[in-house]
C-alpha positions as protocol buffer text, in pm:
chain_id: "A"
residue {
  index: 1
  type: UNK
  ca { x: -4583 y: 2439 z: -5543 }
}
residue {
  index: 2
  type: UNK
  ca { x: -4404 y: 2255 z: -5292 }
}
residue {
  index: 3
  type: UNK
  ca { x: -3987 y: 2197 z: -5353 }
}
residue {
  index: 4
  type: UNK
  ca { x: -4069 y: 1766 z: -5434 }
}
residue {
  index: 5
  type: UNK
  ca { x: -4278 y: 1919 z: -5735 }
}
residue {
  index: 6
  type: UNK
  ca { x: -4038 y: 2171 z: -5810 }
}
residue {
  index: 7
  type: UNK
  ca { x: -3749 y: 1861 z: -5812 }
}
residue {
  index: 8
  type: UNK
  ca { x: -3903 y: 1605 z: -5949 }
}
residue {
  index: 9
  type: UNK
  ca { x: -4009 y: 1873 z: -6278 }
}
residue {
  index: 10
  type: UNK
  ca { x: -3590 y: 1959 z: -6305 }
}
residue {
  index: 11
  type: UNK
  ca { x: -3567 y: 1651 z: -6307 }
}
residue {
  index: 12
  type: UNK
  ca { x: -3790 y: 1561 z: -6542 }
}
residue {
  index: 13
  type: UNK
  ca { x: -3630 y: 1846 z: -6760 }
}
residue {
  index: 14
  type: UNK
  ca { x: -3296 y: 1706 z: -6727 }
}
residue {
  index: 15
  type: UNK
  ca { x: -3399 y: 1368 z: -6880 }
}
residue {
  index: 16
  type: UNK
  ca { x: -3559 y: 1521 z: -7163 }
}
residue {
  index: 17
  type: UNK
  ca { x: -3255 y: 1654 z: -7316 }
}
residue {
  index: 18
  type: UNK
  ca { x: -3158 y: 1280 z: -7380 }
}
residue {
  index: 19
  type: UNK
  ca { x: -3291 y: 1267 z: -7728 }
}
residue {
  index: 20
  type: UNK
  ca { x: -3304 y: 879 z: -7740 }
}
residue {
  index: 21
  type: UNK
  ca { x: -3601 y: 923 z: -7463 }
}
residue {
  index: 22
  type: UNK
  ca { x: -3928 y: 940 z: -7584 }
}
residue {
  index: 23
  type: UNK
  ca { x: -4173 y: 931 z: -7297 }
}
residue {
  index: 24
  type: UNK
  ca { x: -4079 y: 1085 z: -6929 }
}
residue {
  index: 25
  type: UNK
  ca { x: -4346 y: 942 z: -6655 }
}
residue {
  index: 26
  type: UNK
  ca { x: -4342 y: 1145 z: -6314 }
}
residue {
  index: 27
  type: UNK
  ca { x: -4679 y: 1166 z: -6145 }
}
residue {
  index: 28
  type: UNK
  ca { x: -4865 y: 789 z: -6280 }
}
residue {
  index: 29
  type: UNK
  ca { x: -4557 y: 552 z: -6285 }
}
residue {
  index: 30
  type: UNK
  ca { x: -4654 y: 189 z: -6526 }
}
residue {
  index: 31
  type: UNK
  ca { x: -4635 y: -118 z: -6311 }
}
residue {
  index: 32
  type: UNK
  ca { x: -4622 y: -364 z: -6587 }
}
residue {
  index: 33
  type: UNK
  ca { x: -4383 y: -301 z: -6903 }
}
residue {
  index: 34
  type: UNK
  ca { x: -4641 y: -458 z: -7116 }
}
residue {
  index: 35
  type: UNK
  ca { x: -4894 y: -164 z: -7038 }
}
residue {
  index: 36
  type: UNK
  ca { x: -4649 y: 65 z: -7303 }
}
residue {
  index: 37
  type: UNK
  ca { x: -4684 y: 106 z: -7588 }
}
residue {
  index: 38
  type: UNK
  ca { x: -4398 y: 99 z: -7904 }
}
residue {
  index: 39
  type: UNK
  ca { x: -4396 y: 431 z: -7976 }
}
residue {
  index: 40
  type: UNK
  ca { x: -4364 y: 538 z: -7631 }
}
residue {
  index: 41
  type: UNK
  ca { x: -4001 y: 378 z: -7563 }
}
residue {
  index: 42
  type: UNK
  ca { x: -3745 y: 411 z: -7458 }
}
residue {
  index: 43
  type: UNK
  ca { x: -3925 y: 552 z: -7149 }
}
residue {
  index: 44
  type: UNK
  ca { x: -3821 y: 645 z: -6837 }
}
residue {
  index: 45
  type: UNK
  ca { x: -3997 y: 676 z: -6479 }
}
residue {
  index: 46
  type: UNK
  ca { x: -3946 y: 846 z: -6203 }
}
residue {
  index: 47
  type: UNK
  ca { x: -4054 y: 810 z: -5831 }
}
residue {
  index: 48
  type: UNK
  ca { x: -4069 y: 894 z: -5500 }
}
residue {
  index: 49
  type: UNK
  ca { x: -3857 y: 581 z: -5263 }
}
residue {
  index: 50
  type: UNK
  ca { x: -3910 y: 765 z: -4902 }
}
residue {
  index: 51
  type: UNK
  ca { x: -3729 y: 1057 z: -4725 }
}
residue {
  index: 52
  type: UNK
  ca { x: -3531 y: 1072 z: -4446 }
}
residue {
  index: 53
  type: UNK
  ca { x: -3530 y: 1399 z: -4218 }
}
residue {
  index: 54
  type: UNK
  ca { x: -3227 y: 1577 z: -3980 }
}
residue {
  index: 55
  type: UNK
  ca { x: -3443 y: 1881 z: -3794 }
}
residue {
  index: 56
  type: UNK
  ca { x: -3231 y: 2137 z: -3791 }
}
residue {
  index: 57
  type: UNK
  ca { x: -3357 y: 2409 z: -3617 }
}
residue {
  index: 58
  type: UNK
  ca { x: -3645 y: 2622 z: -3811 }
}
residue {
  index: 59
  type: UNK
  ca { x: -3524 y: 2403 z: -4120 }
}
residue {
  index: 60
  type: UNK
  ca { x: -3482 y: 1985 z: -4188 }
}
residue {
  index: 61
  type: UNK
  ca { x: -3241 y: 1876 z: -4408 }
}
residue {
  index: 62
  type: UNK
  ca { x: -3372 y: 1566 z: -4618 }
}
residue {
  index: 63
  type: UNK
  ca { x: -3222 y: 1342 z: -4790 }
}
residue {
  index: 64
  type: UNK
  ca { x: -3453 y: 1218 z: -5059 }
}
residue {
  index: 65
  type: UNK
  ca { x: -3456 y: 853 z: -5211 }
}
residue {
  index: 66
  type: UNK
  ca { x: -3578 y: 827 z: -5562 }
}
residue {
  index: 67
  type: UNK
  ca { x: -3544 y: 566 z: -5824 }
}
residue {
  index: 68
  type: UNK
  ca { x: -3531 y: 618 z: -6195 }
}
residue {
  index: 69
  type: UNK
  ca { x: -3644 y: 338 z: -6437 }
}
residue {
  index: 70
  type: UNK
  ca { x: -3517 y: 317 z: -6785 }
}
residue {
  index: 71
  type: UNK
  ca { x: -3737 y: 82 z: -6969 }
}
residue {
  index: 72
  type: UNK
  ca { x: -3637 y: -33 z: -7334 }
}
residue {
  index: 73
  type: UNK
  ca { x: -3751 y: -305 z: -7599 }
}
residue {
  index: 74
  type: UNK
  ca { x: -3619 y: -421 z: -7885 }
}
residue {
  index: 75
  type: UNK
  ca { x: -3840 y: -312 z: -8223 }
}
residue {
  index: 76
  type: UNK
  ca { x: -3792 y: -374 z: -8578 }
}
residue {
  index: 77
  type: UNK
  ca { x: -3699 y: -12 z: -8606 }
}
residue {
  index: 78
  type: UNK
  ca { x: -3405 y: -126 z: -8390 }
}
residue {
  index: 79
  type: UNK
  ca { x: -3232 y: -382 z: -8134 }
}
residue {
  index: 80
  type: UNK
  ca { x: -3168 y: -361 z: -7805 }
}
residue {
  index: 81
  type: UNK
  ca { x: -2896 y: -545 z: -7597 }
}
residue {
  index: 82
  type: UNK
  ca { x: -2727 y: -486 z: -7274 }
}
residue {
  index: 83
  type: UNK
  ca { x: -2466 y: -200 z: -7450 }
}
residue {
  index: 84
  type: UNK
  ca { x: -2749 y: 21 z: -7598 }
}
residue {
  index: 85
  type: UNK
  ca { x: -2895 y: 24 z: -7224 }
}
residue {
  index: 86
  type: UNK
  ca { x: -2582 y: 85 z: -7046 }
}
residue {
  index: 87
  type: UNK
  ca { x: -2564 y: 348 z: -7305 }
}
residue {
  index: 88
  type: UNK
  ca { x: -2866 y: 490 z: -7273 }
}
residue {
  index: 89
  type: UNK
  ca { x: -2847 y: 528 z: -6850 }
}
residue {
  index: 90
  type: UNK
  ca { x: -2534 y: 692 z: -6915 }
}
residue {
  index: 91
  type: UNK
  ca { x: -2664 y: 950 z: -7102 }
}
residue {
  index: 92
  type: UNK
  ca { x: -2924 y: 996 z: -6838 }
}
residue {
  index: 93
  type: UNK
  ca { x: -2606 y: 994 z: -6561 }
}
residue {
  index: 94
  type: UNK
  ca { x: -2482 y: 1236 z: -6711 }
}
residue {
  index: 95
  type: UNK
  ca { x: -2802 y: 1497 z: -6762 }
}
residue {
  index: 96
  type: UNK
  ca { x: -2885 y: 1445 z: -6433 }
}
residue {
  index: 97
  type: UNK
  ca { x: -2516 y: 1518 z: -6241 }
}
residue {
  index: 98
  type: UNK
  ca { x: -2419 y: 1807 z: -6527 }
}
residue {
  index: 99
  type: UNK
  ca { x: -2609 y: 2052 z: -6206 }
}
residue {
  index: 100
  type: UNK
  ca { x: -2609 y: 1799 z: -5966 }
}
residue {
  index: 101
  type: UNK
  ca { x: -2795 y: 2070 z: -5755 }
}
residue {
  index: 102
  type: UNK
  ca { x: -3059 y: 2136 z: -6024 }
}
residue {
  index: 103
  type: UNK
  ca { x: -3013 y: 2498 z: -6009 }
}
residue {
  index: 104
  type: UNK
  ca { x: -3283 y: 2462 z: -5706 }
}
residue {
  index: 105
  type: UNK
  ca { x: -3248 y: 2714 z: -5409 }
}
residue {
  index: 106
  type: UNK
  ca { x: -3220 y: 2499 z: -5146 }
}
residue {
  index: 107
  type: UNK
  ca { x: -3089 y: 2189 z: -5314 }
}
residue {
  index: 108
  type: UNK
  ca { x: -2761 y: 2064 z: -5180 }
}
residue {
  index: 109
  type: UNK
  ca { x: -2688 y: 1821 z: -5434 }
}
residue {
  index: 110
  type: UNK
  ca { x: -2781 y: 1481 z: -5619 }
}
residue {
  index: 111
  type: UNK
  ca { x: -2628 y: 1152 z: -5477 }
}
residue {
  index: 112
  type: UNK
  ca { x: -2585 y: 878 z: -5674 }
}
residue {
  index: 113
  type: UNK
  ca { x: -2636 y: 584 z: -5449 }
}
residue {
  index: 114
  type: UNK
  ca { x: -2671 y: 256 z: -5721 }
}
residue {
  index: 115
  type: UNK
  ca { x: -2815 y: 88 z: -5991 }
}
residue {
  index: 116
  type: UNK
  ca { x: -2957 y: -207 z: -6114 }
}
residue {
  index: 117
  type: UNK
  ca { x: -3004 y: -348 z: -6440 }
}
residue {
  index: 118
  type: UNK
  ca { x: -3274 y: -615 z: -6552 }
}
residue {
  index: 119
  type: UNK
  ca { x: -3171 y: -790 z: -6870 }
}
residue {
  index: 120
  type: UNK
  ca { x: -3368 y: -1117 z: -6952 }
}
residue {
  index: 121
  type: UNK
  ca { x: -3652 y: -1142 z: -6686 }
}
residue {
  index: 122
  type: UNK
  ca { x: -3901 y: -973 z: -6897 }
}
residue {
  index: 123
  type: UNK
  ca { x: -3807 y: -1034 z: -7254 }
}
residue {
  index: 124
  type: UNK
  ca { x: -3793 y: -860 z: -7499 }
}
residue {
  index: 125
  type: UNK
  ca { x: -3752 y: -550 z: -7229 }
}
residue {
  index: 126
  type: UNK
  ca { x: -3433 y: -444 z: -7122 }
}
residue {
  index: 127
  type: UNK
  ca { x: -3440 y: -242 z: -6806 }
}
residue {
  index: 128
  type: UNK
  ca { x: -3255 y: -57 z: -6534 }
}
residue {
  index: 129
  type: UNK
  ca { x: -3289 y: 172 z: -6261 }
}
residue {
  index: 130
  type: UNK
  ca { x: -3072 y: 459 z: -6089 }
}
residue {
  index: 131
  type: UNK
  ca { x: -3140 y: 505 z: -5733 }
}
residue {
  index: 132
  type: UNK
  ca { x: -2983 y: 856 z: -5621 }
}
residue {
  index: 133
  type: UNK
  ca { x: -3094 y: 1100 z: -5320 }
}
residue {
  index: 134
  type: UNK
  ca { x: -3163 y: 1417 z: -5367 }
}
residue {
  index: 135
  type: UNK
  ca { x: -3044 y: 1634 z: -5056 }
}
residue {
  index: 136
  type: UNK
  ca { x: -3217 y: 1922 z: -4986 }
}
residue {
  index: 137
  type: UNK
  ca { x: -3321 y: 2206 z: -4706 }
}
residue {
  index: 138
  type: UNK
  ca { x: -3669 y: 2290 z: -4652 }
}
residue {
  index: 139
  type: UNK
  ca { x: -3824 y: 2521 z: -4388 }
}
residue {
  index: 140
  type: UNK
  ca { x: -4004 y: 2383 z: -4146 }
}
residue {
  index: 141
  type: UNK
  ca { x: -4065 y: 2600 z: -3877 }
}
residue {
  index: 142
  type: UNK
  ca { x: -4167 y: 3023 z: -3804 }
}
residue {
  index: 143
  type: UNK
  ca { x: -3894 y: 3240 z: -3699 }
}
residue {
  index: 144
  type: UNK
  ca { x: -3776 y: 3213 z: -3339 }
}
């Protein structure tokens, strides 16, 4: 298992302690917020941005971009406005920075580097997204 599978599944597990989430996408991310379903939100997605790489030696240190989408829609088993999101990403914030290194040999730490939230461009869906690195060391080289 390579250390991106290994992170992206912490993080994954992080999220999922945020009761109010129902479905977690990782490895097929939904283009179009129509594609979900009802039950299936509030959902959130993760993916892969791009990585930048410092070779250090037998070792590069990468900083990894990633972008987590918190999609939401207001149901008759409940409304959704711009507080209930902000509410919701916090919750997520917080998961995800309680062990900002994931408990991941090798993980330096998360870095929270934005977000952006999406109110009324695709009513009734209320979304935003978290972009954060992750910073990491992974071995690149033999032994010298």
């Amino acid at each position: 298992m390579s250390i991106e599978e290994t992170i992206m599944d912490a993080l994954a597990s992080r999220v999922a302690t945020v009761t109010d989430v129902v479905t977690i996408n990782t490895d097929r991310i939904i283009l179009s917020t129509s594609d979900f379903r009802d039950h299936e939100l509030p959902a959130v997605q993760i993916w892969d941005v791009a990585q930048s790489v410092q070779h250090q030696r037998g070792r590069i240190l990468v900083n990894w971009a990633m972008s987590l989408e918190i999609i939401m829609k207001s149901l008759e088993t409940g409304a959704v406005n711009q507080r209930t999101l902000w509410d919701l990403r916090r919750q997520i914030q917080l998961a995800l920075w309680n062990e900002p290194n994931l408990n991941i040999p090798g993980v330096v730490h998360l870095i929270y580097s934005g977000n952006i939230t999406d109110l009324h461009l695709i009513e009734p869906f209320y979304i935003a997204r978290i972009d954060f690195d992750v910073q990491f060391y992974d071995d690149l080289t033999g032994s010298c």
